[in-house]
C-alpha positions in Angstrom: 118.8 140.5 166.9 120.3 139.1 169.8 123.7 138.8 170.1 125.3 136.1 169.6 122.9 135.0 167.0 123.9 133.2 163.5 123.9 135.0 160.7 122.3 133.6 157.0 125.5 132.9 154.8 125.6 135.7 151.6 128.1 134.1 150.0 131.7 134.8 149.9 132.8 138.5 151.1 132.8 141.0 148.5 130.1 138.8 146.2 126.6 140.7 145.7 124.2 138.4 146.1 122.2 136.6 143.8 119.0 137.3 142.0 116.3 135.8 139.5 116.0 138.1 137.1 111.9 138.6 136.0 112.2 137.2 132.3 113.8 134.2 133.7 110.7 133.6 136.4 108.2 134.3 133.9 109.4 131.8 130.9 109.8 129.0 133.4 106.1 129.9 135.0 104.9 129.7 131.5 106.5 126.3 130.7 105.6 124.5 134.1 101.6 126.2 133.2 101.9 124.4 130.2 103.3 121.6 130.8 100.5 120.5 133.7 97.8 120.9 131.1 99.5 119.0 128.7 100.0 115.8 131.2 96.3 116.6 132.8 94.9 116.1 129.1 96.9 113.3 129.0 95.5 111.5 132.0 91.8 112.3 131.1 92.3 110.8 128.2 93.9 107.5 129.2 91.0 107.7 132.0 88.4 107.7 129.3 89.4 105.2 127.0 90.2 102.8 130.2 86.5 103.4 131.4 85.4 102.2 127.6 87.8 99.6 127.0 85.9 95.8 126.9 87.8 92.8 128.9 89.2 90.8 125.9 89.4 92.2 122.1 90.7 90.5 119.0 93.5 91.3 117.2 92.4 93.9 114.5 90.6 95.9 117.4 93.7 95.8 119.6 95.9 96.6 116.5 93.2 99.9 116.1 93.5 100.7 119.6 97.7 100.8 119.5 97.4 103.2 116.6 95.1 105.4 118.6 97.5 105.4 121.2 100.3 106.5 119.2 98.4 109.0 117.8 97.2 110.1 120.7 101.0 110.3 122.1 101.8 112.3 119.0 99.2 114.8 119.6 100.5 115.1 123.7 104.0 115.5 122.3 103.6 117.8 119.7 101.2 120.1 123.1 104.1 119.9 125.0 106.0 122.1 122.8 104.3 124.8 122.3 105.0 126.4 125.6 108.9 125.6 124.8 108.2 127.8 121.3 107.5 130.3 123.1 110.5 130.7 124.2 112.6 129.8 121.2 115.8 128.2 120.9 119.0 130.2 122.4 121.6 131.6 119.9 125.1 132.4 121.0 124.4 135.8 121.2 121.2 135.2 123.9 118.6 136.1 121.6 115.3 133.7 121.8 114.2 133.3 118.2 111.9 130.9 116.8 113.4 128.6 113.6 111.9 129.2 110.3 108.9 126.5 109.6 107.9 126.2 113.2 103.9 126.2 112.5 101.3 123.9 113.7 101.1 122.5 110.3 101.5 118.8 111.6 97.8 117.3 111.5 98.7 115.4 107.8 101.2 113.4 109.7 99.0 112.1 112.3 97.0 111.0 109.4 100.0 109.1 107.4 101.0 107.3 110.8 97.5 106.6 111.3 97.1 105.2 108.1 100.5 103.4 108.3 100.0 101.5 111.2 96.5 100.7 109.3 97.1 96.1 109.5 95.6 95.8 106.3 95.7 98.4 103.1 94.3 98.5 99.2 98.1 98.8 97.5 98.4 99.2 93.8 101.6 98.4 92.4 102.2 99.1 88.7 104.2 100.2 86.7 106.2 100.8 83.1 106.7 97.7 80.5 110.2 99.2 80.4 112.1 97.3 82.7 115.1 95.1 82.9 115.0 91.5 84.5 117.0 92.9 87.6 114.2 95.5 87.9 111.1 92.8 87.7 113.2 90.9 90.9 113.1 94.0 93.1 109.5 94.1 91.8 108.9 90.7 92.9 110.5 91.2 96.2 108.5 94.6 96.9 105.2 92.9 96.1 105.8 89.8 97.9 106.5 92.1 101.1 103.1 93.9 101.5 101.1 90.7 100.9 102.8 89.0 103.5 101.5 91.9 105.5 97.8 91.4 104.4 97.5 94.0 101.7 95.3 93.4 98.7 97.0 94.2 95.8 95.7 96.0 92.7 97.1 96.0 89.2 96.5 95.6 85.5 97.5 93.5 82.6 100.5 94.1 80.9 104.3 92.5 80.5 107.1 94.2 82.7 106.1 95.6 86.0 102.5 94.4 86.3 103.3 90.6 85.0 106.0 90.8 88.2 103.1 92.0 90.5 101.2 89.4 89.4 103.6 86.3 89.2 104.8 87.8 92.7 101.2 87.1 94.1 100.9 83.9 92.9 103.9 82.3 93.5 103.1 83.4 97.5 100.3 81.1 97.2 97.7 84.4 98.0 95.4 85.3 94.9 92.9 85.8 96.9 95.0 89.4 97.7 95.2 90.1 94.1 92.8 91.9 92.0 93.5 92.6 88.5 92.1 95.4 86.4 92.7 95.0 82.5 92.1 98.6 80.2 90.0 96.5 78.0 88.7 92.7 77.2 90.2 89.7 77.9 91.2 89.5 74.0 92.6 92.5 73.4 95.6 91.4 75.6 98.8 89.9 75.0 99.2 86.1 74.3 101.6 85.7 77.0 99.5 88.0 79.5 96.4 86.1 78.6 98.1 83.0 79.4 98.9 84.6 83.0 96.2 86.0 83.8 93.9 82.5 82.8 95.8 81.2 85.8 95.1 84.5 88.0 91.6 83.1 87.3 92.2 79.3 88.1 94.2 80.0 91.0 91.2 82.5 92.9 92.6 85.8 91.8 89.9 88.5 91.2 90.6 89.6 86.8 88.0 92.5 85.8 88.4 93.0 82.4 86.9 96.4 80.6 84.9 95.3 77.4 83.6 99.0 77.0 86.7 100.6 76.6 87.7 98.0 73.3 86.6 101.3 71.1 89.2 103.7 73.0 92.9 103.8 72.0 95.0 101.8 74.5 96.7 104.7 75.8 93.1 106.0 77.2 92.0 102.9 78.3 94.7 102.3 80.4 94.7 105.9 81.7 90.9 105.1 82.8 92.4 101.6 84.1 94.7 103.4 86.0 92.8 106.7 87.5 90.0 103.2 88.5 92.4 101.8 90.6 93.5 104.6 92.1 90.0 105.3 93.4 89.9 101.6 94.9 93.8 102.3 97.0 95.0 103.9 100.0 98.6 103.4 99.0 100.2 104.1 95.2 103.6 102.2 94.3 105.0 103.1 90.9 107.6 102.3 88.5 108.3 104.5 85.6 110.5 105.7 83.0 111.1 109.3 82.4 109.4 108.9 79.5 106.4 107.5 81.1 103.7 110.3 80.8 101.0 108.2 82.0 102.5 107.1 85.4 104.0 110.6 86.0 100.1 112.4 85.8 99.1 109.5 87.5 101.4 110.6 90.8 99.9 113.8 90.6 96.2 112.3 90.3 97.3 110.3 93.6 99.1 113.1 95.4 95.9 115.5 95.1 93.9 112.8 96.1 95.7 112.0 99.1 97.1 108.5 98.2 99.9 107.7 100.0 102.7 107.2 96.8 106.1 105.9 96.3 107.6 106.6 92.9 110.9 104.6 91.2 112.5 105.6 88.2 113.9 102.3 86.2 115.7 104.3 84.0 118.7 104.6 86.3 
């Protein structure tokens, strides 16, 4: 060059310069690749449901179209990973590995948020005769919760948990949210449940008594009561004993047919 001329700084004296090593270029070219797709899907998609979206909606359509959202943003996230799990998570020793579990296994999840942020559900809440005043309260308090919410509530006729469901209903001036499924007739129940549910029935509450099933033991019956309602719900709330047989197959029933389900034991 000519002299005179200024040099390009190397550094200090005596440092060898510095270099990007290849793996280092080609994990970052991978992650910025996959990141642009994941934010270009991202912006179609918003594109196209702008294009499509009418000038004014009611509530219950707006409330759908959140849940969408979040759904969508839940499938976006979960994109923008995989590029990052690729190239693992660094141990002290500098090895990229991947954690144990790390599979695209997470579609049931989108559907349990999509069903959560559902405004309105088909609950059933029942549960043991087995349980203490204290317990019936929390009952009470439970019940009352998802019918402020909108949910209709299923249950059947008997003293303990489903009386508390059903007193819980009433006394929030909402039977129209109730429905009540008996295991057999009207007769075949308990004074003191007959007497309660004859106001289930004054007060607009929906009673479905099961006249056919007066030949079955009571036992059966209310196994068919129960395996009914569970065909009518998207969400199972139970409260059993550990000596409740019933309720126990009756998770099971719900978990293989994808209920949503919350179990309590009352025995503790």
């Amino acid at each position: 060059g000519l002299h005179g001329a200024v040099q390009p700084s190397t550094g200090l004296p005596g440092q060898p310069k510095k270099a990007f090593s290849m793996p280092s270029l080609l994990t970052t070219g991978i992650a910025s690749f996959g990141v642009g797709i994941c934010i270009h899907d991202l912006w179609s998609r918003r594109r196209h449901r702008n294009s499509n979206r009418p000038c004014s909606l009611n509530k219950p359509a707006r409330l759908k179209m959140r849940a969408q959202d979040v759904v969508g943003r839940a499938g976006f996230l979960r994109g923008l990973q995989w590029p990052l799990g690729l190239l693992g998570r660094r141990k002290s020793g500098g090895t990229a590995t991947l954690e144990k579990g790390e599979t695209d296994s997470e579609a049931p999840l989108e559907e349990e948020l999509a069903r959560l942020t559902n405004p309105k559900q088909n609950v059933a809440i029942i549960g043991t005769r087995d349980c203490t005043y204290n317990h019936q309260q929390e009952i009470e308090a439970l019940t009352q919760g998802h019918v402020e919410r909108g949910h209709r509530i299923y249950t059947s006729g008997s003293s303990g948990t489903n009386s508390a469901v059903i007193q819980a209903v009433l006394n929030h001036k909402r039977p129209e949210l109730l429905t009540v499924e008996l295991p057999q007739s009207l007769e075949k129940q308990d004074e003191e449940i007959q007497v309660l549910l004859k106001r289930c029935r004054q007060e607009g509450a929906t009673v479905c008594p099961h006249k056919e099933n007066d030949h079955l033991q009571l036992a059966e019956a209310a196994a068919k009561c129960n395996s009914l309602i569970l065909g009518k719900v998207d969400r199972l709330v139970v409260f059993a004993t550990n000596r409740s047989d019933k309720y126990l197959s009756l998770v099971k029933e719900a978990k293989q047919n994808n209920v949503m389900v919350a179990a309590f034991n009352v025995d503790i």
